[in-house]
C-alpha positions, 0 to 999 in steps of 0.5 A: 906686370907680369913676373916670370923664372925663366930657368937654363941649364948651366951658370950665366954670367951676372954680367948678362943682367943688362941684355936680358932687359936688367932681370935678376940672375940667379945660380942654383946649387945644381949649376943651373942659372934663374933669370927673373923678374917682371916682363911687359907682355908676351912680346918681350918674353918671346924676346927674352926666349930668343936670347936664350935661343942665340946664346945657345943655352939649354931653357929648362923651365919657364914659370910664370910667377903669380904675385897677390896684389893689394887692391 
């Protein structure tokens, strides 16, 4: 699965952990807040990105992290 930082302005709440489908919550020295981990597929990012939509927050960066995979 692919695994992805999602980076918003301002600190998040860790409680919001479980609607954001339980990824990582994360606040930066800057203020900002990183919600990370893996997603299914581009439907559930589109998801994701929508919550962010609702709750008001300013989406400051969406990064897709590349992991190396033992074969």
């Amino acid at each position: 699965m692919p695994m992805y930082e999602i980076r918003v302005k301002g600190h998040l709440d860790e409680r919001w952990s479980t609607w954001f489908d339980s990824l990582t919550i994360k606040h930066e020295a800057n203020g900002n807040t990183i919600i990370a981990g893996s997603v299914v597929d581009q439907s559930a990012l589109h998801s994701l990105l929508m919550k962010i939509h609702t709750l008001n927050l300013t989406l400051l960066t969406v990064s897709r992290i590349e992991t190396d995979v033992a074969c």
